[in-house]
MMTF fields as JSON, N, C-alpha, C and O atoms, coordinates in Angstrom:
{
  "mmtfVersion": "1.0.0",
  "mmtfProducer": "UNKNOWN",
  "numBonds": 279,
  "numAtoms": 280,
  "numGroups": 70,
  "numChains": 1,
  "numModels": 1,
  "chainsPerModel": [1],
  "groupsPerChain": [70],
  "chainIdList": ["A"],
  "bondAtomList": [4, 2, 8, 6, 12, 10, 16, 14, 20, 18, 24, 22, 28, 26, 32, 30, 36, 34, 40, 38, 44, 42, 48, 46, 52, 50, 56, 54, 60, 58, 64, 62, 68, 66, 72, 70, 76, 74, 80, 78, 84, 82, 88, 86, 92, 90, 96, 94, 100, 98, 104, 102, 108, 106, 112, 110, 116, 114, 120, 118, 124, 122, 128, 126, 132, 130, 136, 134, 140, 138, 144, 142, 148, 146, 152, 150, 156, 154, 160, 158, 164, 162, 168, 166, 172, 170, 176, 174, 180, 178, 184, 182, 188, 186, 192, 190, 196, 194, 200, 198, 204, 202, 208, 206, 212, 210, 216, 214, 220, 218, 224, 222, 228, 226, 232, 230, 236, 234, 240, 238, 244, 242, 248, 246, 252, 250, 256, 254, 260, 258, 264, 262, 268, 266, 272, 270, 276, 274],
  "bondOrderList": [1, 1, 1, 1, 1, 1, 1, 1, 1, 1, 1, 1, 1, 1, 1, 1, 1, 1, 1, 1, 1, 1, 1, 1, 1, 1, 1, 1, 1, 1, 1, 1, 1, 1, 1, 1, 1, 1, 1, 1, 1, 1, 1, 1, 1, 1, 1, 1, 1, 1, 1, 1, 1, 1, 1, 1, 1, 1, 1, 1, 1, 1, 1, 1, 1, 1, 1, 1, 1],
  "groupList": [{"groupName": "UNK", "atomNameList": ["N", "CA", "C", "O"], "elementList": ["N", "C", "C", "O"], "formalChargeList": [0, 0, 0, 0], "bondAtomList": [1, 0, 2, 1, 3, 2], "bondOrderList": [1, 1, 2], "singleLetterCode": "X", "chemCompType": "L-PEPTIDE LINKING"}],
  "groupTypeList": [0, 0, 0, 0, 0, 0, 0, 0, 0, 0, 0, 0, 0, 0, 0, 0, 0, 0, 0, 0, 0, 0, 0, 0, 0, 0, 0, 0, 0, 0, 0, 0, 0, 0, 0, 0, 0, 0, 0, 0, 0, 0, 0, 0, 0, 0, 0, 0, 0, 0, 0, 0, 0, 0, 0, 0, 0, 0, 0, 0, 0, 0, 0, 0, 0, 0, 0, 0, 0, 0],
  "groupIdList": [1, 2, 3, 4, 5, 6, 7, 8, 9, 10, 11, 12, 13, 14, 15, 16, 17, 18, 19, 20, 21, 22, 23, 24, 25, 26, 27, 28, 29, 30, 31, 32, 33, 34, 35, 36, 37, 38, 39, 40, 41, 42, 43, 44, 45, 46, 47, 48, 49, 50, 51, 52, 53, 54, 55, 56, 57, 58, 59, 60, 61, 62, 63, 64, 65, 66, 67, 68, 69, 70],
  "secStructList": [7, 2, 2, 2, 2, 2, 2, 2, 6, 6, 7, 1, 2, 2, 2, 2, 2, 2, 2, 2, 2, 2, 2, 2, 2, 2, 6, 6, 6, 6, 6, 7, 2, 2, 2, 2, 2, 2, 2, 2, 2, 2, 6, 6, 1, 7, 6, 6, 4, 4, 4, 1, 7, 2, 2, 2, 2, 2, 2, 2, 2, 2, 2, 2, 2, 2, 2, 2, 7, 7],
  "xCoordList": [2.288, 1.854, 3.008, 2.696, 4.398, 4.977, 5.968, 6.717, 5.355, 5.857, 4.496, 4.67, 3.563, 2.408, 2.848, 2.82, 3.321, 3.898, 4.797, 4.483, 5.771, 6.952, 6.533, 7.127, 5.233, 4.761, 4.175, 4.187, 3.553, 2.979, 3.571, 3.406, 4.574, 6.173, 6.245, 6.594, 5.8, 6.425, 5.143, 5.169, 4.195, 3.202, 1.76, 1.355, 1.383, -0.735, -0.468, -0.752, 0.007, 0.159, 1.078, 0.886, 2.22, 2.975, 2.241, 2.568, 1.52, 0.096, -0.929, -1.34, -1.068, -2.236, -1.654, -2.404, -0.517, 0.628, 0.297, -0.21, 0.703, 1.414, 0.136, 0.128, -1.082, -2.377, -3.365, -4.374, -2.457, -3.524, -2.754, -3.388, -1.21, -0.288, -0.817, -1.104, -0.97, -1.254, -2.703, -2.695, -4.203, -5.234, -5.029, -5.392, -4.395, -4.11, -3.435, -3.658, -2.375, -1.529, -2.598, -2.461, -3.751, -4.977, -5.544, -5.436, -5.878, -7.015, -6.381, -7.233, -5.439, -4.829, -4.617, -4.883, -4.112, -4.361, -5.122, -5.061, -6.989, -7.756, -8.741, -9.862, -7.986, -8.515, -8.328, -9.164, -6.976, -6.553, -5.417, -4.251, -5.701, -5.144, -4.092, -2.878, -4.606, -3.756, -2.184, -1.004, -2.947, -1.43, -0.486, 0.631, -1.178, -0.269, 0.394, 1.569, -0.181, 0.619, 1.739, 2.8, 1.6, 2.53, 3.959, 5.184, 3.104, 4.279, 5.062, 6.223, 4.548, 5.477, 6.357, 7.246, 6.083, 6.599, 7.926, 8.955, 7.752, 8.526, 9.582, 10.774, 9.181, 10.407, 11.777, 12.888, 10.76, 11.517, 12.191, 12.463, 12.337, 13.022, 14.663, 15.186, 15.29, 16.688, 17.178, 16.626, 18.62, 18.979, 19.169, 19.124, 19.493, 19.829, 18.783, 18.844, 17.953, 16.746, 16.758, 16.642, 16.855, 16.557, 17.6, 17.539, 18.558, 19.593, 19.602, 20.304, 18.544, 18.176, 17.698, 17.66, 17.235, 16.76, 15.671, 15.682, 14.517, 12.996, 12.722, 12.018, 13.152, 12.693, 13.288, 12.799, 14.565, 14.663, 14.025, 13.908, 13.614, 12.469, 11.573, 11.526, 10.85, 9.746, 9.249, 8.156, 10.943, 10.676, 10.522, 9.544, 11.548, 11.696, 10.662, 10.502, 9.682, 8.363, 7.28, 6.729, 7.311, 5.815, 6.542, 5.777, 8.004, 8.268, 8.081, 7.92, 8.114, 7.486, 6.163, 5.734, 5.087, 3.715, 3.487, 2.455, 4.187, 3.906, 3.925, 3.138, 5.077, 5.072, 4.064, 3.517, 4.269, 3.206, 1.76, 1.264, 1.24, 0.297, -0.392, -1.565, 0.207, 0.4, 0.641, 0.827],
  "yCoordList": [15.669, 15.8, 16.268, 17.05, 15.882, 16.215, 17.469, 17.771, 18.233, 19.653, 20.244, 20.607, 20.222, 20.61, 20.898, 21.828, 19.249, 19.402, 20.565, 21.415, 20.716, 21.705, 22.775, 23.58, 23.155, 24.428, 24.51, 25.697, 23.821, 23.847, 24.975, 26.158, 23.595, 24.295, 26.045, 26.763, 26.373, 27.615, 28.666, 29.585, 28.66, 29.444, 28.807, 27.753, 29.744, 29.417, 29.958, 29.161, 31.103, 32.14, 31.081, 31.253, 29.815, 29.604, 28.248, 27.88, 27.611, 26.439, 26.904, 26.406, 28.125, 28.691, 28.699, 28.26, 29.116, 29.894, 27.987, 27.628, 27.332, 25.991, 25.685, 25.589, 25.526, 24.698, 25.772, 25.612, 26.921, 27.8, 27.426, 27.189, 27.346, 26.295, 25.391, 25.146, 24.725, 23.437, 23.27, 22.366, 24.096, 24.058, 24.576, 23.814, 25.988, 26.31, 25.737, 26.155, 24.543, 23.597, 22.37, 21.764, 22.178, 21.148, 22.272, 21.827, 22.991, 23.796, 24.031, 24.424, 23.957, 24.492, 23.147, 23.106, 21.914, 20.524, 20.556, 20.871, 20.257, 19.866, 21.141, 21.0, 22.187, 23.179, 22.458, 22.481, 21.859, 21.313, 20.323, 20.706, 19.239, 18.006, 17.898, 17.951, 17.753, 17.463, 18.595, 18.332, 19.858, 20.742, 20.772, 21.237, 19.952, 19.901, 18.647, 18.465, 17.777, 16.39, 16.548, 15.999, 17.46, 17.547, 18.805, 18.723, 19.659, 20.434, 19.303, 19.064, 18.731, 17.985, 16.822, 16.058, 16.847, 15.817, 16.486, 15.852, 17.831, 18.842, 19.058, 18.812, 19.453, 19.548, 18.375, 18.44, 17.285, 16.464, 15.647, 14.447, 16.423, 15.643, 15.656, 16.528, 14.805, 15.564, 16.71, 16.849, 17.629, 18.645, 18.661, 19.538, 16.978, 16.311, 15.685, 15.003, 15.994, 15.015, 15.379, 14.38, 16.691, 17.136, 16.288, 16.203, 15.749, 15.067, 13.638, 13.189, 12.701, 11.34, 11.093, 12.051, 9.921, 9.06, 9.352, 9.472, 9.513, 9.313, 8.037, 7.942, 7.204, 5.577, 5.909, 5.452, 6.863, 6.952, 8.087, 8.182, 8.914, 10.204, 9.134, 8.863, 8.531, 7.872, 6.82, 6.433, 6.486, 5.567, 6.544, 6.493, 7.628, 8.372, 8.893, 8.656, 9.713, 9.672, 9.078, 9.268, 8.158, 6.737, 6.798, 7.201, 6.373, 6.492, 7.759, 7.782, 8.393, 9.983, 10.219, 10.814, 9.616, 9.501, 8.431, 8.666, 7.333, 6.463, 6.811, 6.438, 7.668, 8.263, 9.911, 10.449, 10.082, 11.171, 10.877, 11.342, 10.042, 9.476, 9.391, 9.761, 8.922, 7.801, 8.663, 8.197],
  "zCoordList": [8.863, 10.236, 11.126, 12.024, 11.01, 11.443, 11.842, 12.77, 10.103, 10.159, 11.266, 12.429, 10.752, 11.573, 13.267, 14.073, 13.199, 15.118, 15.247, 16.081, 14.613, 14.55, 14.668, 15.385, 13.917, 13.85, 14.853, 15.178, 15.689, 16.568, 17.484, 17.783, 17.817, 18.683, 18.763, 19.7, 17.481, 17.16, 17.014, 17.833, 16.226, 16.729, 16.194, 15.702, 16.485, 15.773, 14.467, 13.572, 14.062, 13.024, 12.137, 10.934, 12.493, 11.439, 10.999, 9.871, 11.515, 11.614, 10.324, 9.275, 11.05, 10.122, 8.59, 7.719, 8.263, 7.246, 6.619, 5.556, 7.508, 6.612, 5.777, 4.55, 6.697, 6.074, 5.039, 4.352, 5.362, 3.938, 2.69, 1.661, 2.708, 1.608, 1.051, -0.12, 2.316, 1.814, 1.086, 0.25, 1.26, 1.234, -0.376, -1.272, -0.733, -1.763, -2.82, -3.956, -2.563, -3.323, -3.909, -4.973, -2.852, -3.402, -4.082, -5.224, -4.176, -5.074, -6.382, -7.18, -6.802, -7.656, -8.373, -9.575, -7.68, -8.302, -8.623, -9.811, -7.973, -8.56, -9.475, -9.963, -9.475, -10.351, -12.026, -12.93, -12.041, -13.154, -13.159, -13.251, -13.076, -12.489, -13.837, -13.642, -15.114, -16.071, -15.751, -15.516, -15.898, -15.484, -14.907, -15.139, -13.625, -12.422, -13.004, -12.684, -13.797, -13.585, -14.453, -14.154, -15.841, -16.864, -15.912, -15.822, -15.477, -14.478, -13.757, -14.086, -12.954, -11.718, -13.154, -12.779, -14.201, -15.171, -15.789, -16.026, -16.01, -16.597, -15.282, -15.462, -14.162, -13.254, -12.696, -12.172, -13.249, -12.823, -14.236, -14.269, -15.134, -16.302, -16.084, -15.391, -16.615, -16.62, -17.856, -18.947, -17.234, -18.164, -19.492, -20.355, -19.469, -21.012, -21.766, -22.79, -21.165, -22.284, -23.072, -23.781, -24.109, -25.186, -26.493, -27.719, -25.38, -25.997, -26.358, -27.264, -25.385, -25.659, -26.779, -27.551, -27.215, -28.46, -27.795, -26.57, -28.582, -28.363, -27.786, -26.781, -28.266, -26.767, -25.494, -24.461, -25.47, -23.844, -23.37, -22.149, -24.033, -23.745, -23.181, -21.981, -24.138, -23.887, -22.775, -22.362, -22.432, -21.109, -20.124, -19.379, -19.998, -19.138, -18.626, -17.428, -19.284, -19.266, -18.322, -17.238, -19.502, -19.142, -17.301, -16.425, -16.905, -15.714, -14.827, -13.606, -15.351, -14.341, -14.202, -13.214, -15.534, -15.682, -14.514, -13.884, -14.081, -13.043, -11.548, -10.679, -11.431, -10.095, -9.661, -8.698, -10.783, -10.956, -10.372, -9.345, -11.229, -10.948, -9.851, -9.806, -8.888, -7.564, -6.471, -5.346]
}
């Protein structure tokens, strides 16, 4: 809401710009919810995971599957 205000500030045209984003960022979630959830899971791994033990993959995970989630 608060970028919204900002945009306000600034024009109709950059209002319009934010909420077709934003309208398009939901469509694309619920086009395919699983995708989006394993994407936002993948960006947020660290550089070294490939390097952990599979139990700390696995926590690491189940913990990104939680915030993900939510």
């Amino acid at each position: 809401m608060a970028m919204l205000q900002r945009r306000m500030a600034s024009t109709v045209y950059a209002v319009r710009r934010s909420l077709e984003r934003m309208r398009d960022r939901r469509e694309k979630i619920l086009a395919d919810p699983e995708a989006y959830r394993r994407e936002q899971i993948e960006t947020r791994l660290p550089e070294d995971f490939e390097d952990l033990t599979e139990e700390e993959q696995a926590d690491i995970v189940a913990q990104l599957e939680d915030v993900v989630v939510r």
